[in-house]
N, C-alpha and C positions, 0 to 999 in steps of 0.2 A: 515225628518229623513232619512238618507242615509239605504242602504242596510247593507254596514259594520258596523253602528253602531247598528243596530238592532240587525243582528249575534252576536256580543258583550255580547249586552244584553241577547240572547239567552244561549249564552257561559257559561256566567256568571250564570246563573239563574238555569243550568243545570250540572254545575261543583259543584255547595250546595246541589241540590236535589244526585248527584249520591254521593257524600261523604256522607252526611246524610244517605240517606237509605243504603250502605255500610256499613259505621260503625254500624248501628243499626241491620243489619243484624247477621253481624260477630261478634257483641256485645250479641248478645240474640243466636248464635246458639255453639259459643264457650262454651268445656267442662272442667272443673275440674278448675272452679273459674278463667281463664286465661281471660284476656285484649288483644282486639288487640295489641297493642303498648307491652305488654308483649310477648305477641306469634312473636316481631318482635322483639325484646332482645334475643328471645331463637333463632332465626333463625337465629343471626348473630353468636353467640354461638356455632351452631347447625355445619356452615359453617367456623368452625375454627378462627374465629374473639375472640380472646380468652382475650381480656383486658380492661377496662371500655373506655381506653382510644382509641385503636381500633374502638369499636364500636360507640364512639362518632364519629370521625374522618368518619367513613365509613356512618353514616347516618343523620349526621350534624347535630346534637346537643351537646348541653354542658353535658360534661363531668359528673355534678351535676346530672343530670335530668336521664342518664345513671343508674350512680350509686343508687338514688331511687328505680330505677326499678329493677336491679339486686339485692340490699335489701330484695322485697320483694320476689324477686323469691327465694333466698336463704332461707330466711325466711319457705317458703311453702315448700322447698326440692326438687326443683326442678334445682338448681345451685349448685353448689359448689365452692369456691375460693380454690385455694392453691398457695401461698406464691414464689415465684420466690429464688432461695437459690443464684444466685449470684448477686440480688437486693431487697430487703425486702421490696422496696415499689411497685413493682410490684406485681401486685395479676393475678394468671390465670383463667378463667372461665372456666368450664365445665358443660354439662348437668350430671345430675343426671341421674340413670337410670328411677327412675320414671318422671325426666323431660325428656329426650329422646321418653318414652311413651304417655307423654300429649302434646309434639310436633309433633309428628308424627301421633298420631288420630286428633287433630286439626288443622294439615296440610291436612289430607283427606279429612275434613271439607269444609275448605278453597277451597279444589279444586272443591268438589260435588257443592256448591255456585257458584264458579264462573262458572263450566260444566252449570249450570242450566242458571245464567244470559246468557251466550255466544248461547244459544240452541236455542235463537231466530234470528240467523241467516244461511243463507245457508252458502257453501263453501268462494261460493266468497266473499258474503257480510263479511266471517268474515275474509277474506284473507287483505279486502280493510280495515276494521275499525282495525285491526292489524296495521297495515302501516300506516295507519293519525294517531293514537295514536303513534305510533314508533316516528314520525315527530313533534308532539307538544310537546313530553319525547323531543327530540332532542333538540329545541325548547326551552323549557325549561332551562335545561341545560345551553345550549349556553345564555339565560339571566340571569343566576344564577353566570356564574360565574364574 
């Protein structure tokens, strides 16, 4: 077994373990009933991405799956729609003020987490794992499209 495909497997084995306990993290410390995958609806919202179809386009999903999600945030009060007047089938999103509130403490959330993950490293080291992450996003990307 070569070195690169060992890494591979390491790769691999260590990109489930850090989604895993991410999500599970962000899962159990998020407040006022909110889902990751919600808290990243509100944040496209939050950042003036204002239409299902927007935020579908900006974070590559179907449009469908969108629109679930901003259901149910509507639902709970924390979106609002209103109606486009020179297209009726355009809807725009908005936070609510109490969604504005439950994004913005579970953004703090979000940040005390990852301060706490990032704390085990010095300057440099987090200077360097900054940068090989910038590189595999890059990475990424360029095989995505």
């Amino acid at each position: 077994m070569t070195y690169k495909h060992e890494a591979i497997q390491q790769f691999d084995n260590l990109t489930a373990q850090l989604y895993r306990h991410l999500m599970s993290i962000l899962s159990n410390s998020l407040q006022g009933e909110i889902t990751p995958s919600q808290l990243l609806i509100m944040r496209q919202i939050h950042e003036d991405t204002t239409t299902v179809g927007d935020i579908a386009n900006k974070l590559e999903i179907s449009p469908a799956a969108v629109s679930k999600f901003v259901d149910h945030l509507v639902k709970d009060g924390l979106v609002s729609r209103r109606r486009s007047k020179k297209d009726r089938r355009v809807c725009y999103l908005a936070l609510t003020p109490q969604g504005e509130a439950v994004y913005n403490n579970n953004t703090a959330i979000r940040y005390d987490i990852f301060k706490n993950i990032l704390s085990c490293f010095n300057k440099d080291e987090l200077e360097t794992f900054i940068e090989l992450t910038s590189r595999i996003v890059d990475r990424l990307e360029y095989i995505d499209r």
